[in-house]
ZADO-1210 file (C-alpha; in nm, 4 decimals, padded with zeros to 6 digits):
<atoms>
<atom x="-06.5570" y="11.4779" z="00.7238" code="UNK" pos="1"/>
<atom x="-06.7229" y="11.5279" z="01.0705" code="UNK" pos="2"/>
<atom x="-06.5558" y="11.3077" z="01.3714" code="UNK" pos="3"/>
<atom x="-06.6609" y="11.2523" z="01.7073" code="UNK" pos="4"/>
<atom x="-06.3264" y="11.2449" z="01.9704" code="UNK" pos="5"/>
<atom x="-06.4325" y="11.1237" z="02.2788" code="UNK" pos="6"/>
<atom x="-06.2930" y="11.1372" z="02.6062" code="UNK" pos="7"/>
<atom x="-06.2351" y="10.7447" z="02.6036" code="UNK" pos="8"/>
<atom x="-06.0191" y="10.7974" z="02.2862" code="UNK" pos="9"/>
<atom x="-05.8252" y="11.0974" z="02.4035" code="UNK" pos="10"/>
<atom x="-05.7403" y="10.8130" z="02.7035" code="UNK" pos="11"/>
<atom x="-05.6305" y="10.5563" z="02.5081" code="UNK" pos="12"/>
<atom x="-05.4295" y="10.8065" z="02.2805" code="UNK" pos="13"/>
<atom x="-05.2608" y="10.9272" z="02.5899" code="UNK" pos="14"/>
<atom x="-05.1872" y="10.5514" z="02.7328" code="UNK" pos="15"/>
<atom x="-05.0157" y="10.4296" z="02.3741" code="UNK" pos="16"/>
<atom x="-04.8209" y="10.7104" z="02.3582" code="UNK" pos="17"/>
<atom x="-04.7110" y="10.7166" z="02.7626" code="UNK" pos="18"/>
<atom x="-04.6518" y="10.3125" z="02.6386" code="UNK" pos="19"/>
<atom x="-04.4163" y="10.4139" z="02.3467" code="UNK" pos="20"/>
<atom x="-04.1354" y="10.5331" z="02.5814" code="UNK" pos="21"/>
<atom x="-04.1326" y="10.1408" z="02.7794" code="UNK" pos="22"/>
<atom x="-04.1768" y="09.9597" z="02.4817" code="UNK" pos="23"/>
<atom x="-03.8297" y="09.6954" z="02.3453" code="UNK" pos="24"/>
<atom x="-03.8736" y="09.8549" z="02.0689" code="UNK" pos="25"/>
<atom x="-03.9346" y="10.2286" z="02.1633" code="UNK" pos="26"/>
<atom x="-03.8986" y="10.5108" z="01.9609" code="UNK" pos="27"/>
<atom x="-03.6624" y="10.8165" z="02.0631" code="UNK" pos="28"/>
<atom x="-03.8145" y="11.0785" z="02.0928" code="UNK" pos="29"/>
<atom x="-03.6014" y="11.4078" z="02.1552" code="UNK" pos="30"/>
<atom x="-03.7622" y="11.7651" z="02.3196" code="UNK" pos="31"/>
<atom x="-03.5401" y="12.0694" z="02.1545" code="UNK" pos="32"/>
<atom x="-03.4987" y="12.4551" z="02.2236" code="UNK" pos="33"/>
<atom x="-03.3860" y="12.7033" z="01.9270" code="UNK" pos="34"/>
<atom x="-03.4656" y="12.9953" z="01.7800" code="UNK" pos="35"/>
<atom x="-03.1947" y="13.1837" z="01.8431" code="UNK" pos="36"/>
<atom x="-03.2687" y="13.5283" z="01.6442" code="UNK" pos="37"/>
<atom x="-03.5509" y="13.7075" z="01.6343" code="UNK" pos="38"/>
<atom x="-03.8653" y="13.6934" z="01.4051" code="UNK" pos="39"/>
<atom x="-03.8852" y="13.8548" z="01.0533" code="UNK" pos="40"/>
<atom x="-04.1465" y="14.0651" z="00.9319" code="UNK" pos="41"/>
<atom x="-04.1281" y="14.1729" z="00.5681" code="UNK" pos="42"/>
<atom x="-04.2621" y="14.3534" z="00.2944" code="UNK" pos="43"/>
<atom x="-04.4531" y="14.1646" z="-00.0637" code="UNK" pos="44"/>
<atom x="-04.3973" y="14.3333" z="-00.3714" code="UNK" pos="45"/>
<atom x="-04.7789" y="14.5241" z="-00.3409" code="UNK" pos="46"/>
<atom x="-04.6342" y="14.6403" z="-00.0044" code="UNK" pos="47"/>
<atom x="-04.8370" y="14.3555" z="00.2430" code="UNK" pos="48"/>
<atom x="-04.6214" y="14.3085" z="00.5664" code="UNK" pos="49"/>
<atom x="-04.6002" y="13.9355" z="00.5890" code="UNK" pos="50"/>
<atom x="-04.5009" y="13.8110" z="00.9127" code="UNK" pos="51"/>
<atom x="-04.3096" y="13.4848" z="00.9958" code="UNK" pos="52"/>
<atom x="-04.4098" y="13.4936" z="01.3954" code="UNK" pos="53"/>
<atom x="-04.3579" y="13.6414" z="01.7183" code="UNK" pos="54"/>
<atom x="-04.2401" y="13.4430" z="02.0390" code="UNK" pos="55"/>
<atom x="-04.5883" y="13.4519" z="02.1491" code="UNK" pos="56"/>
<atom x="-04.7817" y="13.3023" z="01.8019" code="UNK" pos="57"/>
<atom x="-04.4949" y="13.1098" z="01.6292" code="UNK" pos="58"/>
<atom x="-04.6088" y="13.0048" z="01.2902" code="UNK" pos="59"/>
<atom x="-04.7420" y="12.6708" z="01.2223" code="UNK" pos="60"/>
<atom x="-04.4963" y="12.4418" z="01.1260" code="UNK" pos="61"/>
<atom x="-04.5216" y="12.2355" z="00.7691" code="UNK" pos="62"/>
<atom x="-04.4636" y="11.8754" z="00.7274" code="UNK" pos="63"/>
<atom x="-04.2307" y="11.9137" z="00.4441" code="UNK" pos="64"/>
<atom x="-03.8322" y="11.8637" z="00.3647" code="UNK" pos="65"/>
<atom x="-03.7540" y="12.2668" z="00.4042" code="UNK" pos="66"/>
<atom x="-03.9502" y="12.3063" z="00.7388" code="UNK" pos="67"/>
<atom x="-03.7200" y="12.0145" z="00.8673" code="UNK" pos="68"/>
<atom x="-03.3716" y="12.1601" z="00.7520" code="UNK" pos="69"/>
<atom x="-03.5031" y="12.5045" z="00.9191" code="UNK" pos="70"/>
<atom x="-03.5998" y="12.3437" z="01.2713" code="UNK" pos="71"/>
<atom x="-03.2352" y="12.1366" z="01.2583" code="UNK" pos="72"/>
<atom x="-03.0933" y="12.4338" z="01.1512" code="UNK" pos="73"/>
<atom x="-03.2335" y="12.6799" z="01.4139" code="UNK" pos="74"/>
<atom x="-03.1692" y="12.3792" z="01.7439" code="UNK" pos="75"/>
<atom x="-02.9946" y="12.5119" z="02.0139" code="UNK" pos="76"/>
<atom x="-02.9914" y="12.2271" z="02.2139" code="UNK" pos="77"/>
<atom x="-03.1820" y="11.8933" z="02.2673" code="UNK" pos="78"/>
<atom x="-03.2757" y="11.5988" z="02.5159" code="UNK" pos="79"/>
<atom x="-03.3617" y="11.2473" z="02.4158" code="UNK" pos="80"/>
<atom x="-03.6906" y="11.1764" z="02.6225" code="UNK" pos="81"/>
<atom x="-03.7129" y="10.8980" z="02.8286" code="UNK" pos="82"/>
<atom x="-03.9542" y="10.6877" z="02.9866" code="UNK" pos="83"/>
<atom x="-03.9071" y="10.8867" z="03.3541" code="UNK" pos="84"/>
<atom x="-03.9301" y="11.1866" z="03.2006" code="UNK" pos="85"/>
<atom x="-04.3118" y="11.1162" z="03.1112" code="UNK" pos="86"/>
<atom x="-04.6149" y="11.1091" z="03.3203" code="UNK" pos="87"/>
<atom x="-05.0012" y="11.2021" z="03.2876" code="UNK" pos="88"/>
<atom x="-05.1128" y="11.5320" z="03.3520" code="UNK" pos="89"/>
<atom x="-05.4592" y="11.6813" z="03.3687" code="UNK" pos="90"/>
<atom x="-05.5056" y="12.0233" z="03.1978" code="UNK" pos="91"/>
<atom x="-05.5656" y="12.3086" z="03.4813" code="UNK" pos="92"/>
<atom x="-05.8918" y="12.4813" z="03.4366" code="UNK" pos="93"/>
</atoms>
C-alpha cells in the first residue's frame, strides 16, 4: 500500500516525539553503546559466507524476543534521555 509522507507530517512526528520527553507521564527512553567483539562471518552447509555485519552496515535489527536478549546482552553502557538532552535538528545537505 502506497503512502504519501509529507513534510507537514514528518513535523508533527518530530514535535510529539520532542513532546514525549516533557510530558507527566513521559516515557524513558535510554540511548546505549555495545558491541563489544567483533562481527562474525560464517560458512552454510553449501559453503555461502553469511555475514552478521560490519561496524559500518550493522544488520537490521528484528522486533522479536531473541533480538532483545542479544542487544541487553551485548550493552556496554547506557543513559536515560532526558528532556535537555533533546532538541530539533535539520539534516545537513
Amino acid at each position: 500500500m502506497a503512502a504519501i509522507i509529507t513534510n507537514k507530517f514528518r513535523i508533527n512526528n518530530a514535535k510529539q516525539f520532542y513532546e514525549s520527553f516533557s510530558e507527566t507521564a513521559a516515557e524513558t527512553y535510554y540511548l546505549f553503546i555495545g558491541r563489544a567483539h567483533a562481527w562474525a562471518s560464517d560458512a552454510d552447509v553449501q559453503g555461502n559466507t553469511i555475514t552478521e555485519g560490519t561496524d559500518a552496515s550493522p544488520p537490521t535489527p528484528n522486533d522479536d524476543i531473541s533480538s532483545e536478549f542479544y542487544n541487553w546482552d551485548d550493552m556496554l553502557g547506557a543513559k536515560i534521555i532526558s528532556s535537555s538532552d533533546v532538541s530539533y535538528a535539520i539534516p545537513r545537505r
